[in-house]
matplotlib code that plots the C-alpha trace (Angstrom):
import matplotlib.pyplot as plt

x = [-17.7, -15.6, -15.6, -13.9, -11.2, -11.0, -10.5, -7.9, -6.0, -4.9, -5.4, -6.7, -3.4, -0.1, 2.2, 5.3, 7.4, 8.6, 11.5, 10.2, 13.0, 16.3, 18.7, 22.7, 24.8, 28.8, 32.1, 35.1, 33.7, 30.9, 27.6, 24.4, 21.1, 17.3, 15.2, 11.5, 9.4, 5.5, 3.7, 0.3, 1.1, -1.4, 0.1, 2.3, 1.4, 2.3, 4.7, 7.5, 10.0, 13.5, 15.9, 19.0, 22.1, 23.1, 26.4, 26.7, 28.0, 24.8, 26.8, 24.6, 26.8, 24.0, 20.8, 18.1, 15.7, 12.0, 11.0, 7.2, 4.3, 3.8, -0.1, -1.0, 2.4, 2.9, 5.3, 7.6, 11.2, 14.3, 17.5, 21.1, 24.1, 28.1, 27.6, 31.0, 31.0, 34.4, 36.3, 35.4, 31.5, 30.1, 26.4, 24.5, 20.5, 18.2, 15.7, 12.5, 11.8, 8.2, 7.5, 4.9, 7.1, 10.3, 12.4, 10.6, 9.1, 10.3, 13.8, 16.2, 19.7, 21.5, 25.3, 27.2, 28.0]
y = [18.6, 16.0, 18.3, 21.4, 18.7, 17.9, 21.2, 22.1, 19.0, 20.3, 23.9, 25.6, 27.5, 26.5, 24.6, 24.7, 24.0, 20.5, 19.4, 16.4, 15.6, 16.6, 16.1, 16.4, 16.8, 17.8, 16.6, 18.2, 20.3, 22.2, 20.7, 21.9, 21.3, 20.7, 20.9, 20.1, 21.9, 21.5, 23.9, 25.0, 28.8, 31.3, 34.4, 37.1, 37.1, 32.9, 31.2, 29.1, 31.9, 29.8, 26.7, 25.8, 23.5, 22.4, 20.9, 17.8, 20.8, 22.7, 25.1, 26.8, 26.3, 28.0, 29.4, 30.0, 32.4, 32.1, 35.5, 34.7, 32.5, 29.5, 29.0, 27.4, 25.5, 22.8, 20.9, 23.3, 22.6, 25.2, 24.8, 26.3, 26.1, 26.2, 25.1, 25.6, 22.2, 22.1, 19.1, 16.2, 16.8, 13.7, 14.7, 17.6, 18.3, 20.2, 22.0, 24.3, 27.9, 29.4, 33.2, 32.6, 29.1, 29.8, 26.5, 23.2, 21.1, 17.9, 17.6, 15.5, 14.7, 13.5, 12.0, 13.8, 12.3]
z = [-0.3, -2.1, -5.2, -2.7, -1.4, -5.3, -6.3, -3.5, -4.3, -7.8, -8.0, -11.8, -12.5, -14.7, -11.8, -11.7, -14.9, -16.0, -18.7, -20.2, -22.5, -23.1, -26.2, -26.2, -28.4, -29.0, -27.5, -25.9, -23.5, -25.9, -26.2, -27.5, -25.4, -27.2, -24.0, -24.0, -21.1, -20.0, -18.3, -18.4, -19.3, -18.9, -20.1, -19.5, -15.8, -15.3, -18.0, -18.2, -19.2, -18.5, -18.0, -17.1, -17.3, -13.8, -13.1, -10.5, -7.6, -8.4, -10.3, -13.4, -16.3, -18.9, -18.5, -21.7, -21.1, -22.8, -24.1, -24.3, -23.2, -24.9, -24.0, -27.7, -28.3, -25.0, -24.7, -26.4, -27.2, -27.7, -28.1, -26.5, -28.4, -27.3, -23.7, -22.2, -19.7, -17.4, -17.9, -16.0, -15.5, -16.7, -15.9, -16.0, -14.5, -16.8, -14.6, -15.8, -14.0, -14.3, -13.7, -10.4, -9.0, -9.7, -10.3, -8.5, -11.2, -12.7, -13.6, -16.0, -15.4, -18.6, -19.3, -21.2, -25.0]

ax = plt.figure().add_subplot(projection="3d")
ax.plot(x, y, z, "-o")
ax.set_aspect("equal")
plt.show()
């Protein structure tokens, strides 16, 4: 029985997505973003397959979108050039989206350089 409760308790499929690391870099209100995501994709039918940049108001300032699974390669990092940031935003959140989840897995916030 404890094996059942064990099993229920964390469920064999990917999870939700989760940014593990995020690199900035630029100035003046046009950064570039190196994002690294983990999730346990399983294919065309469950993958991590985007993030986004997320200003402090919950605005989305840029969105990447992931083409393909990336069952043999995790954590995987890609990269978004030219971010357009509005003046004043200090801070942004970098959240993960999965095609079963949606967004809901770990996220990092990061000050801008």
């Amino acid at each position: 029985m404890a094996g059942g409760l064990l099993a229920a308790a964390f469920p064999a499929y990917g999870g939700e997505a989760d940014v593990v690391d995020v690199q900035v870099h630029g100035a003046e209100g046009s950064y570039s973003f190196q994002v690294t995501v983990r999730h346990a994709d399983e294919g065309w039918d469950h993958y991590a397959d985007a993030w986004e940049v997320v200003g402090p108001d919950g605005e989305v300032l840029a969105i990447r979108e992931l083409a393909h699974p990336h069952v043999e390669e995790q954590p995987f990092t890609r990269s978004l050039p030219n971010v357009q940031i509005p003046e004043g935003v200090e801070t942004v959140t970098i959240r993960a989206r999965d095609s079963v989840h949606g967004y809901g897995g770990e996220e990092v916030s990061v000050e801008l350089p």
